[in-house]
C-alpha positions as CSV (number, residue, x, y, z in Angstrom):
1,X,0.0,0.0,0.0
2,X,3.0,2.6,0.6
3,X,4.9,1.7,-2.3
4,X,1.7,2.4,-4.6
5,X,1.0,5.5,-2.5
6,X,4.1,6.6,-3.4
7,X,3.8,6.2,-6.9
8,X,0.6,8.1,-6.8
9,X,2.3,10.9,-5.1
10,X,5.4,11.2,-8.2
11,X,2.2,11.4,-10.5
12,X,0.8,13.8,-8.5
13,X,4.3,16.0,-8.3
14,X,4.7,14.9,-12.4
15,X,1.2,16.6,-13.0
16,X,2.3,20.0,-11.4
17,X,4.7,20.3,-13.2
18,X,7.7,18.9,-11.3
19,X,10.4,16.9,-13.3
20,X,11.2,13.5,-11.7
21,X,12.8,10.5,-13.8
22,X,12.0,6.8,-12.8
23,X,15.7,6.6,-11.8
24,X,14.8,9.0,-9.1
25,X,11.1,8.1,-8.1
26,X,13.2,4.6,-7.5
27,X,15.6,6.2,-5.1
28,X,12.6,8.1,-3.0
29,X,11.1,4.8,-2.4
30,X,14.2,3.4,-1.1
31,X,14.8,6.7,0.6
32,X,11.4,6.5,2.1
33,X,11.8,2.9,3.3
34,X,14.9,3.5,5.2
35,X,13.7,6.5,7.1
36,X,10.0,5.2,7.4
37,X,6.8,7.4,7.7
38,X,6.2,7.9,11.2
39,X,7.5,11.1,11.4
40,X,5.9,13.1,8.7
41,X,8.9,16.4,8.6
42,X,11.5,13.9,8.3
43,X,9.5,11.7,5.5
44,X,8.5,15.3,3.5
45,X,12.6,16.4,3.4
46,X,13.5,12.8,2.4
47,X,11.5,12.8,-0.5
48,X,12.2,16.6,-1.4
49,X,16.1,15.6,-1.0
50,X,15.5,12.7,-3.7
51,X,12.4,14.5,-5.4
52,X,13.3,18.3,-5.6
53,X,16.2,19.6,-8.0
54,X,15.5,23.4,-8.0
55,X,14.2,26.1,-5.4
56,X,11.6,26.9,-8.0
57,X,9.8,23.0,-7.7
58,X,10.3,23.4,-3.9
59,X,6.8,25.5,-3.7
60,X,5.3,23.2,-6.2
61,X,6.2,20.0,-3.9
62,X,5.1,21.5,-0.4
63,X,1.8,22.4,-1.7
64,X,1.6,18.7,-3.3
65,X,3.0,17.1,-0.2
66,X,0.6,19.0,2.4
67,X,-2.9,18.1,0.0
68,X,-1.9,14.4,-0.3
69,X,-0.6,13.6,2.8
70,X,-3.6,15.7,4.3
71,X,-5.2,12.4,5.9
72,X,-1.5,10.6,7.3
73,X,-1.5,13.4,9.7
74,X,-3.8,12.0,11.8
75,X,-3.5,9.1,14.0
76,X,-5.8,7.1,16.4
77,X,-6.6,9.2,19.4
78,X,-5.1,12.9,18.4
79,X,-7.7,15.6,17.0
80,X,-8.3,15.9,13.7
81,X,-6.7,19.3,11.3
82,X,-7.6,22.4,11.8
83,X,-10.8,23.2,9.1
84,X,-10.3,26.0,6.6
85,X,-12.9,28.5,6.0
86,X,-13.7,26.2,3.1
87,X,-14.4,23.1,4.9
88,X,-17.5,21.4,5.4
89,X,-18.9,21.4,9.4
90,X,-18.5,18.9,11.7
91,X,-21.3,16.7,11.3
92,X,-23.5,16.3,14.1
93,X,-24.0,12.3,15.2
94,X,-27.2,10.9,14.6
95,X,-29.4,9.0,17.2
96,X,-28.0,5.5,16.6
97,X,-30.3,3.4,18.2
98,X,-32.5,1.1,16.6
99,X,-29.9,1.2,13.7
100,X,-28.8,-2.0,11.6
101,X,-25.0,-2.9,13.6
102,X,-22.8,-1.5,9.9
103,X,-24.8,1.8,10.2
104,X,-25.2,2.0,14.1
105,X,-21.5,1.7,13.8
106,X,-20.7,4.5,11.5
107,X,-23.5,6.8,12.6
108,X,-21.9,6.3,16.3
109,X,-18.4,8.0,15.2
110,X,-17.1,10.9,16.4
111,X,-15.4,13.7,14.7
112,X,-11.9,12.5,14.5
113,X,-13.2,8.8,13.8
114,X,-15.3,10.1,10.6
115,X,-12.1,11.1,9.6
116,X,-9.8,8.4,10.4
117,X,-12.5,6.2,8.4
118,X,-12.6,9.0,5.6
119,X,-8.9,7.9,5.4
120,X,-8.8,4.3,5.1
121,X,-11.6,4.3,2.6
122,X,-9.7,6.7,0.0
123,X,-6.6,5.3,0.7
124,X,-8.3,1.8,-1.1
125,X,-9.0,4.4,-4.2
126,X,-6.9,5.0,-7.2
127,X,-8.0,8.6,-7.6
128,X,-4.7,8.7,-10.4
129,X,-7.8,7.7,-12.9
130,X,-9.6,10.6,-12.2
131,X,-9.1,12.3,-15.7
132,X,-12.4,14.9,-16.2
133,X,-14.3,17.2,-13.5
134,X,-17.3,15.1,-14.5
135,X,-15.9,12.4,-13.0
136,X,-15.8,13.7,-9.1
137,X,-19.1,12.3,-8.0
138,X,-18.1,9.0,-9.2
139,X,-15.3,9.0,-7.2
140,X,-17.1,10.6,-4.4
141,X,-19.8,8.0,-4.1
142,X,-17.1,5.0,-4.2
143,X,-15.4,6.7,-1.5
144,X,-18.8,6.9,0.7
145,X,-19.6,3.1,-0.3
146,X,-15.7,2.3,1.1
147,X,-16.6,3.8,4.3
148,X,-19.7,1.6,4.8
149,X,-22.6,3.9,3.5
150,X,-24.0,1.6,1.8
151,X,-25.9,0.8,5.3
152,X,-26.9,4.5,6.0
153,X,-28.7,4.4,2.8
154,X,-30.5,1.5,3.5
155,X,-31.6,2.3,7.1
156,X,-32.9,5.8,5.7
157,X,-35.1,4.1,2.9
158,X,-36.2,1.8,5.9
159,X,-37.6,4.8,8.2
160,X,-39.3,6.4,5.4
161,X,-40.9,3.3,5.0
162,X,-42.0,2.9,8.4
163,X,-44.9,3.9,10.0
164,X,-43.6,4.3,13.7
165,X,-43.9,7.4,15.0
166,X,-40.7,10.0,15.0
167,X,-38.8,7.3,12.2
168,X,-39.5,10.1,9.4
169,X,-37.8,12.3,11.9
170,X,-35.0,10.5,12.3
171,X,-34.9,9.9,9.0
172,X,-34.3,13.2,8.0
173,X,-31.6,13.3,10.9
174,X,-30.1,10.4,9.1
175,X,-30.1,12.0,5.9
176,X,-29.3,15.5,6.5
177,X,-25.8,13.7,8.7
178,X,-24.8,11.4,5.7
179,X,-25.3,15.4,3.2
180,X,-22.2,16.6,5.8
181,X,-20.5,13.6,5.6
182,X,-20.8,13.4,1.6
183,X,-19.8,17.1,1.6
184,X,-16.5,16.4,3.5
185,X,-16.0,13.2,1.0
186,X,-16.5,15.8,-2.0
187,X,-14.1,18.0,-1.1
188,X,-11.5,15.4,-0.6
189,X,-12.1,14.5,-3.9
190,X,-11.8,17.7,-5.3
191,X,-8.3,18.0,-3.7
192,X,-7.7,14.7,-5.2
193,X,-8.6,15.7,-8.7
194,X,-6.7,19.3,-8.0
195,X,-3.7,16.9,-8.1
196,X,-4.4,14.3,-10.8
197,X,-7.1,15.4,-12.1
198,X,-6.0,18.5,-13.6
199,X,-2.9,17.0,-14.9
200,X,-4.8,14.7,-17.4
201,X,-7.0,17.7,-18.0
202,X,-4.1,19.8,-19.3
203,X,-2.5,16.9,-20.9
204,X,-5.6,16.0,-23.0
205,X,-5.8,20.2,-23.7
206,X,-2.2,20.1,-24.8
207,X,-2.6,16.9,-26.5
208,X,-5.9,19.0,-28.7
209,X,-3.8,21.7,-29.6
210,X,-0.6,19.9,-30.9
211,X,-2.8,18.1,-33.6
212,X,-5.6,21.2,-34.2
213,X,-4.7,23.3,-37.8
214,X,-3.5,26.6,-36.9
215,X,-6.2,28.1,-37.7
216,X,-8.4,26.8,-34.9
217,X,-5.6,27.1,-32.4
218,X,-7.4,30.7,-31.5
219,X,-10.2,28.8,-30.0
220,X,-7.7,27.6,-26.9
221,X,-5.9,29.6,-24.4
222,X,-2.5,29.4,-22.9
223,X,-1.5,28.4,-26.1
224,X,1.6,30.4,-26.4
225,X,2.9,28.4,-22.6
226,X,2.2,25.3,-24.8
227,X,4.2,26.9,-27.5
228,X,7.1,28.1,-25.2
229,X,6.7,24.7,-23.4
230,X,7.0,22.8,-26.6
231,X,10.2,24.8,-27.7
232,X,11.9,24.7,-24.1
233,X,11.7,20.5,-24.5
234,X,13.0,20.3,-27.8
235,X,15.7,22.5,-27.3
236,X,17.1,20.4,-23.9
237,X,16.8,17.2,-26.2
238,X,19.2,19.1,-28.8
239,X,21.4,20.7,-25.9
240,X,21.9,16.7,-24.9
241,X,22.4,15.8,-28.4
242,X,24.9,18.9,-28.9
243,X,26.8,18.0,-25.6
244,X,27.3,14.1,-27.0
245,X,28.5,15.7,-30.6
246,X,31.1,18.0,-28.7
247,X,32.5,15.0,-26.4
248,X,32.8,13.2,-30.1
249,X,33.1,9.0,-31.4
250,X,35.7,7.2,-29.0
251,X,38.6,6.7,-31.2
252,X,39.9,3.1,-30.9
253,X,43.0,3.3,-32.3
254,X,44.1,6.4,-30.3
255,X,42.8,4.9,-27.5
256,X,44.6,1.1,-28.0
257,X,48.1,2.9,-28.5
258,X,47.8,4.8,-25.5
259,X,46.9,1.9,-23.5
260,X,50.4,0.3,-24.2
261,X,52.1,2.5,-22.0
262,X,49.6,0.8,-19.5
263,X,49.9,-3.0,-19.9
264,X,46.8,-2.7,-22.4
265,X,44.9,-1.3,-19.9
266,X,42.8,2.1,-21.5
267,X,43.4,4.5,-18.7
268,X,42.7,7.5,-20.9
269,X,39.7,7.7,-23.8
270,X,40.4,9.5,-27.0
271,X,37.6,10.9,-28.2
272,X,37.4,12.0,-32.7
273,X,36.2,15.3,-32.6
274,X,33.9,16.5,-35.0
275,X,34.6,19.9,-36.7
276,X,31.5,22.1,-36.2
277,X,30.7,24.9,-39.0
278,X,28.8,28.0,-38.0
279,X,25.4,27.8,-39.5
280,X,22.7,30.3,-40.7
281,X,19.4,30.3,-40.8
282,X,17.4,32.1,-43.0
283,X,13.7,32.4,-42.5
284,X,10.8,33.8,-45.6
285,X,6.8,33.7,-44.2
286,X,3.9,34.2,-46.3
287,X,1.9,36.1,-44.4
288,X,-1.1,36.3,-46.3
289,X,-4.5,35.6,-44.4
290,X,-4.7,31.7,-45.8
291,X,-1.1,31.0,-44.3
292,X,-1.0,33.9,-41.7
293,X,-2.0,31.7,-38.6
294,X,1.2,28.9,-39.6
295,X,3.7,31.7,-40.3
296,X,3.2,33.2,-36.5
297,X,3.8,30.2,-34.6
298,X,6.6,29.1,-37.0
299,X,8.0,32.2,-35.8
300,X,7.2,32.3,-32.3
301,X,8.1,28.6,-32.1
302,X,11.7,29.1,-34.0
303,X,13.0,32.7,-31.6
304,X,11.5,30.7,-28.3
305,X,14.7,28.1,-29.4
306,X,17.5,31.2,-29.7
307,X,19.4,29.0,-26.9
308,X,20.5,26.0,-29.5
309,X,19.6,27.6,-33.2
310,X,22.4,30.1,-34.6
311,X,21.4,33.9,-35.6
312,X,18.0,33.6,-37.8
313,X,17.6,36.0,-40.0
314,X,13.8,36.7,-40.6
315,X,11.7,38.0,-43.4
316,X,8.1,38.5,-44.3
317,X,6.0,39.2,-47.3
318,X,2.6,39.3,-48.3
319,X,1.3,42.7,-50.4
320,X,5.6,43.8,-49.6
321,X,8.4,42.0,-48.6
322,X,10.7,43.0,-45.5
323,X,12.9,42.2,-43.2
324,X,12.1,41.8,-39.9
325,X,14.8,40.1,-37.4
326,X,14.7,43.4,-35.9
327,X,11.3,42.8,-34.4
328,X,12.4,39.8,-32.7
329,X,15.8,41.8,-31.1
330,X,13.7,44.5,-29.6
331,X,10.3,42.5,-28.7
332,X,9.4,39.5,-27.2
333,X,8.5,37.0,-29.6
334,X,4.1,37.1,-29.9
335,X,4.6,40.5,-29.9
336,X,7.0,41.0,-32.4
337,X,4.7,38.4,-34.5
338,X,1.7,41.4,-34.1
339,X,3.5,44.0,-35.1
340,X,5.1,42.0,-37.7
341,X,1.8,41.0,-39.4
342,X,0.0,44.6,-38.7
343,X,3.3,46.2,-41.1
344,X,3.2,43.6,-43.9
345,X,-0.5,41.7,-44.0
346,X,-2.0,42.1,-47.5
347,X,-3.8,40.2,-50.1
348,X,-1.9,39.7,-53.8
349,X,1.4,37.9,-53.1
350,X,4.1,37.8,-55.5
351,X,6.6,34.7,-55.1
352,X,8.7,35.9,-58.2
353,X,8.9,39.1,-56.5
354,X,9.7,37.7,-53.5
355,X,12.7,35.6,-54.4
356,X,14.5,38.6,-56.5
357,X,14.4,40.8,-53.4
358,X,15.4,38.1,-51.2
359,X,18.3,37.2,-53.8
360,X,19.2,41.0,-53.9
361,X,18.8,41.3,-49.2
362,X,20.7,38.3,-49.1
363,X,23.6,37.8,-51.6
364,X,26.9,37.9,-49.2
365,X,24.9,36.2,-46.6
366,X,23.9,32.9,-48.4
367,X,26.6,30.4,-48.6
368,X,27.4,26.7,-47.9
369,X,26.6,26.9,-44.3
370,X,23.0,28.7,-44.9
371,X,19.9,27.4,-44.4
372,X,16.9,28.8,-46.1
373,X,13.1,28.3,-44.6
374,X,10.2,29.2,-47.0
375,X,6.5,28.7,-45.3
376,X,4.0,29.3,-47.5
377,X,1.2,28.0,-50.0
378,X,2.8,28.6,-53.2
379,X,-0.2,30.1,-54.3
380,X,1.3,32.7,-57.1
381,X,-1.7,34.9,-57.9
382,X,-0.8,33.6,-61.5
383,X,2.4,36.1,-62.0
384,X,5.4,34.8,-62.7
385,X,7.3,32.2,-60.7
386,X,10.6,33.6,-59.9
387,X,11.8,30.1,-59.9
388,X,15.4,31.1,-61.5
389,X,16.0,33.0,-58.6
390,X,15.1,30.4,-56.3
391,X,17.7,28.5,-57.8
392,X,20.6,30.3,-57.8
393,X,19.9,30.2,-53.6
394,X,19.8,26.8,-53.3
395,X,23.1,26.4,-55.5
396,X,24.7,28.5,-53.5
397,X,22.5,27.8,-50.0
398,X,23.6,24.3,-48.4
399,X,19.8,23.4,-48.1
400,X,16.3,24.6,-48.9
401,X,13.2,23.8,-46.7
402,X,9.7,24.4,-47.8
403,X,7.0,24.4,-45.3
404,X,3.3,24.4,-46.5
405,X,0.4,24.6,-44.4
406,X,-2.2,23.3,-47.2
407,X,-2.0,19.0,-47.6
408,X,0.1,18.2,-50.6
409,X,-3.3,17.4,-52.9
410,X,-3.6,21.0,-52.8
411,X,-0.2,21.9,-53.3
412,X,-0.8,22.5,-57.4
413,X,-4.3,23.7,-57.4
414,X,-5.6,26.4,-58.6
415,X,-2.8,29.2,-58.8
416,X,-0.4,26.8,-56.4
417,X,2.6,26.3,-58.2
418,X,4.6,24.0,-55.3
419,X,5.7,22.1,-58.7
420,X,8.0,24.8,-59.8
421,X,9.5,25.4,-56.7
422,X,10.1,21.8,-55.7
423,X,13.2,20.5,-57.6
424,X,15.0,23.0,-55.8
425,X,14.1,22.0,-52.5
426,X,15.8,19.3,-50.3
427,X,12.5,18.8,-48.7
428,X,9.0,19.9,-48.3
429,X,7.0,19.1,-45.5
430,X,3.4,20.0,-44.7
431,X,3.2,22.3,-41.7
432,X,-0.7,22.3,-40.2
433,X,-0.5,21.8,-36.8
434,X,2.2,22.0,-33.6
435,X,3.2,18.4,-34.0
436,X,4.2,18.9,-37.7
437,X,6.2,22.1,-36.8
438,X,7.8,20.3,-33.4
439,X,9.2,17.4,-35.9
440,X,10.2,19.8,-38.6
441,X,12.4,21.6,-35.9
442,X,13.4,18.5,-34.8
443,X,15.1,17.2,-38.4
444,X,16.2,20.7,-39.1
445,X,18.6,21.0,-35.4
446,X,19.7,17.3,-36.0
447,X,20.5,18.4,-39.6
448,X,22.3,21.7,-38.2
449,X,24.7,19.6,-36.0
């Protein structure tokens, strides 16, 4: 029962945002075993020693700690916590006599019992599969049938039935003492789903808005945190990668001819370094209204990651074309984005256009190490294509990404013209959703190592 308390308790911490790796949930069970749980100060710092890795997760974890723990405070014989202004009153005993043993029993409690038996009965509850709000008088009712209430109910159906005199009364006493109890069972549940409950919640929210086409992604809140959350995870998966490319491949044959000095034994590694070129990154949106939505969070998504990407160079155009990395130097990222879109929004874009000017911005600046980012639909207003500036770029760029919101089957239709732009492109990807920009970024740091 400990151990899977425990394990409830690391979701709990997971869920509020509070990094813990198996490696160390394993170590704060062991922790825990050896120090036991009698003393609840000592058991709350042993697990925040093996828990806790920043002062900023310590707040996260004493809140955590205090609303799971609430009910181990409490053993045989001492008073009960202090209530809050938002907990339910004590409820007042009922006349147990006449009662069926099970509900005499329960009805017969005092204070401090009702809560020791609130305790025992949730502690036989998995509330970790708790998932929706709707789900919190389900959990509530299999938390009053735990402690035995089963019995009340059936003794209150039994005095209404009866035609003694003062049974409806008591009754109603019956009835109106099981409301309190189920009020105090309610709200444990609520603190129960505060801690797991909201975790799936967010999960399932965050899980919505990864898939959804940019263009609903309006409909949801917080979506810039996921955003920022999104980036902030891919870019420590690339700082690990980047830290394993600097250390470099073990070189065996360095390595072996060292060891000779040592009797064959290899004292010292010898690591093949990789040399590492400085790359650029060059960034074009579309920021018509059809492609307007994908080009701000392609934006957003890449400046949130300046940590591992090299300088990006950014540029918009819709009715004009411009550059606008200095939006992103002076302003935070969504702001930048507005502004960005306010100064260069229009209707009538001009690919051909597009790629002469950026040819003409750009020409000392593209070379072998340069990485060029188009995002848009392609669609060409039926002027000409530009292509030939396109691809003196890419002979010159080391590699040319195009990004398209629309699926490919409507990458040619009507006045889309992805065809002409494609054979100087190393890749094109569609780019609809947060999951397809999160694994575009992904290939194009693993590409940039």
């Amino acid at each position: 029962m400990a151990r899977r308390r425990l394990h409830e308790f690391v979701r709990a911490l997971r869920g509020a945002g509070v990094r813990i790796s198996p490696a160390e949930a394993e170590e704060a069970m062991r922790a825990a075993a050896l120090v036991g749980y009698g003393d609840k100060n000592r058991f709350r710092e042993t697990l925040a020693l093996t828990l806790v890795k920043s002062e900023e997760e310590r707040p996260d974890f004493d809140r955590c700690f205090e609303t799971f723990f609430r009910f181990e405070d409490q053993q045989p014989g001492e008073q009960g916590p202090a209530e809050d202004a938002a907990e339910p009153a004590t409820p007042t005993p009922p006349d147990a006599e006449g009662l069926s043993p099970q509900a005499a029993e329960l009805a017969a409690q005092s204070d401090t019992q009702l809560e020791q038996s609130l305790a025992q009965a949730a502690a036989e509850i998995d509330f970790t599969a708790m998932q929706v709000i709707t789900q919190q008088g389900l959990f509530a009712r299999r938390l009053l049938m735990n402690m035995g209430m089963g019995a009340v109910d059936d003794e209150i159906l039994r005095l209404d039935a009866s035609q003694r005199p003062g049974d409806g009364e008591r009754a109603e006493a019956l009835r109106d003492w099981r409301g309190r109890v189920r009020e105090r069972a309610m709200a444990h549940v609520r603190r129960q789903y505060d801690l797991h409950g909201r975790a799936h919640g967010r999960a399932l929210r965050e899980h919505s808005m990864q898939a959804a086409p940019f263009r609903e992604l309006r409909e949801f809140q917080q979506v810039q945190v996921l955003v920022r959350r999104m980036a902030r995870r891919l870019a420590r998966s690339h700082q690990r990668r980047q830290k394993k490319a600097r250390r470099g491949e073990l070189d065996a044959r360095r390595t072996l001819a060292d060891s000779l000095r040592y009797n064959a034994v290899p004292v010292h590694l010898h690591w093949r370094q990789r040399r590492r070129t400085r790359a650029k990154v060059l960034v074009v949106c579309d920021v018509s209204s059809s492609v307007r939505d994908a080009a701000r969070f392609l934006l957003q998504f890449l400046y949130a990651m300046t940590d591992v990407l090299p300088r990006v160079r950014s540029f918009a155009f819709a009715a004009r074309f411009d550059e606008v990395t200095e939006d992103f130097e002076r302003y935070p990222p969504d702001v930048a984005v507005g502004r960005i879109l306010d100064r260069v929004s229009g209707s009538g874009t001009d690919y051909g256009t597009m790629f002469k000017e950026l040819e003409e911005a750009c020409r000392g600046d593209i070379d072998q190490n340069t990485t060029l980012i188009i995002l848009g639909d392609a669609r060409n207003n039926d002027l000409p294509a530009g292509e030939r500036h396109l691809a003196d770029i890419a002979r010159r760029a080391r590699q040319v990404f195009w990004l398209n919101p629309e699926p490919p089957s409507r990458w040619n239709s009507g006045d889309a013209i992805m065809a002409r732009y494609l054979p100087y492109c190393r890749a094109a990807r569609r780019c609809g959703s947060l999951n397809d920009l999160s694994r575009f970024t992904d290939e194009l740091l693993r590409g940039l190592n």
